[in-house]
N, C-alpha and C positions, 0 to 999 in steps of 0.2 A: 519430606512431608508425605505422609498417607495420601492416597491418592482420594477420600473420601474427605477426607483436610482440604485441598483442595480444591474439591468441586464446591465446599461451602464457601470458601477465600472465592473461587471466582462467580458465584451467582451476589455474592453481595459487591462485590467491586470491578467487576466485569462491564460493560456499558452494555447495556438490554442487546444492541445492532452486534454485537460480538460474541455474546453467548452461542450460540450457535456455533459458529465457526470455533470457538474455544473447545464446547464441546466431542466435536468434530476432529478436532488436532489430536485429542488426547485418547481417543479411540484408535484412531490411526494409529498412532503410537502404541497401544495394547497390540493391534492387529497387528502389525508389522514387526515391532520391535527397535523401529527406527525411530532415531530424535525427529523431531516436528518445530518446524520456525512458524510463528503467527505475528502479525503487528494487529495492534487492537488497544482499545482504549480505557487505560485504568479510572476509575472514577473515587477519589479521597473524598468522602464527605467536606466540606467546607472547603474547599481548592477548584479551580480550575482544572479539565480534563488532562490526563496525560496521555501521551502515545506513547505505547511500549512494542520493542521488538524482543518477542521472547520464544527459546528454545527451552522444548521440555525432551526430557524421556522418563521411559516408565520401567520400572524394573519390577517384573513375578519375585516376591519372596515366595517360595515353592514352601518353607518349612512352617511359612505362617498360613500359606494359601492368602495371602493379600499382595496388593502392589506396592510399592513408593514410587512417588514423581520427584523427578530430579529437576529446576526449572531455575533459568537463568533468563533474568529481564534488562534490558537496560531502556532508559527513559531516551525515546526520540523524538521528545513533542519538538525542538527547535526545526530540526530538519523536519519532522510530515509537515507542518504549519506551514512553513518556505516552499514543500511540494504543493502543498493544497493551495499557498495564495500563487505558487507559479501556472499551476494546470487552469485557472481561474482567468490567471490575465491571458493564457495564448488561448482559451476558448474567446473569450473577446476581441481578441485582435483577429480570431479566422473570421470572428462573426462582421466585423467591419468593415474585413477585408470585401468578403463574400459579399456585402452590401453596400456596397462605393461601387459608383457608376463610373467607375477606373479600372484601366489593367493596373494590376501593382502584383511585384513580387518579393520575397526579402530571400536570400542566400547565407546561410551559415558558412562562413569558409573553414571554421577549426572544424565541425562537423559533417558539411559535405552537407546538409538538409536545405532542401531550395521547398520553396511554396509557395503557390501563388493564388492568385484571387481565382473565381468564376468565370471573370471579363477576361484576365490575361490568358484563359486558356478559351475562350470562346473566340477571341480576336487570333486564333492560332500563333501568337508570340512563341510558345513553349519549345515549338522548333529548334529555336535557338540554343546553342550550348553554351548557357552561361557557366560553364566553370571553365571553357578554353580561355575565359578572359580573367 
């Protein structure tokens, strides 16, 4: 696709908060000459939003003096939607934590991530090496 093909596909279907950074990708991609990864939000009239993760590059035709963009999308609304409601619930759990008139802490053991409240590091607990246990 023409690279002026394109820029019309993505101001009509682009989510407004995306534009920008779309824009953005595809200059980089002029200037560098490198592919560019973006996630952003396709918008189909009459559908619900999708999240797309998409690689573009750009190639100079030298003999037309124009570009073509080369662009691969694939649909990741299931996965952002699962990151978006998961970043969602551990902002609430830090917020609860932080707010209980308790030390409390929780340890990830497949990942190694400990965290604890305000209280359990105010009452110096932290000390402690809970992962020798």
């Amino acid at each position: 696709m023409y690279l002026q093909d394109m820029e019309k596909f993505d101001q009509l279907f682009v989510s407004p908060a995306d534009k920008l950074k779309t824009r953005e990708a595809i200059a980089k991609a002029i200037e560098t000459g490198k592919p560019q990864d973006l996630v952003y939000q396709f918008l189909k009239p009459g559908t619900e939003p999708i999240w797309m993760n998409r690689r573009l590059s750009v190639i100079k035709q030298e003999e037309e003096n124009c570009y073509l963009m080369v662009s691969v999308a694939t649909d990741i609304t299931e996965k952002k939607t699962l990151e978006i409601a998961r970043n969602m619930e551990q902002r609430r759990y830090k917020l609860v934590m932080n707010e209980m008139n308790a030390a409390a802490f929780e340890f990830d053991y497949t990942t190694g991530t400990f965290y604890s409240s305000e209280n359990y590091k105010r009452y110096e607990i932290s000390s402690v090496d809970i992962k020798a246990y």
